[in-house]
N, C-alpha and C positions, 0 to 999 in steps of 0.2 A: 504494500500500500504506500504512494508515494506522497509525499507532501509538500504542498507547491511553496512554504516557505524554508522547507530546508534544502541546503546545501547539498547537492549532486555530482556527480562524477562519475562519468563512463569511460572505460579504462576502455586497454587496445582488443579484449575480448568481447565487448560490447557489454559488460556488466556492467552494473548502477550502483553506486557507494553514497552512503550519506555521511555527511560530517556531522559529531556529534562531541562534546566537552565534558566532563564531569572534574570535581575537585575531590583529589582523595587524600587520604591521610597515611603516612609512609611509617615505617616501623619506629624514626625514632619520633613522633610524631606529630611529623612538622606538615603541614599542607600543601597539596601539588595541584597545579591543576592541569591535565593531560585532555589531550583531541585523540580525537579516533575515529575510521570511519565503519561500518554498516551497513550491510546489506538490505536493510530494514530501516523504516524512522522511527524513535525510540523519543517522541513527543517531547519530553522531558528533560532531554539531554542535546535535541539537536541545533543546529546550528546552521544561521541564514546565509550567513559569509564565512570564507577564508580569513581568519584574525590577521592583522596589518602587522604585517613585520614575517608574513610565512607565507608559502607558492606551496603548489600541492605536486606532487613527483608522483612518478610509478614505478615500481620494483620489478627490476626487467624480467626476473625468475616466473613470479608468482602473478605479477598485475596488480597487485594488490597497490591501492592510492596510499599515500604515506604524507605528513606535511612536514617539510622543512624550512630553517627560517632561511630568510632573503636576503641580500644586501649583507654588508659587513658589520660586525660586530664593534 
């Protein structure tokens, strides 16, 4: 089921990825917040844009969309 405001991507095998963020909490237990995408939209968690400061790649193996950040640090 797709959803017309979240964020899409169709990679070179003609799949559909959704970009989706959650904030999680790391063992020592400090706060992260991670993207990931989704083959599915996950209402809750998804995401209408690409965050500014990161371009979205694909992983030549798998196809799988991945985000990394842009421009120089």
């Amino acid at each position: 089921m797709a959803d017309a405001g979240a964020f899409s991507y169709t990679n070179k095998k003609g799949q559909t990825y959704y970009l989706h963020t959650r904030e999680v909490t790391l063992k020592n237990g400090r706060k992260q917040t991670i993207f990931f995408f989704a083959r599915d939209v996950r209402p809750q968690y998804a995401l209408q844009a690409v965050p500014a400061g990161y371009m979205v790649m694909e992983t030549e193996r798998t196809g799988m969309p991945v985000l990394k950040r842009s421009g120089k640090k």
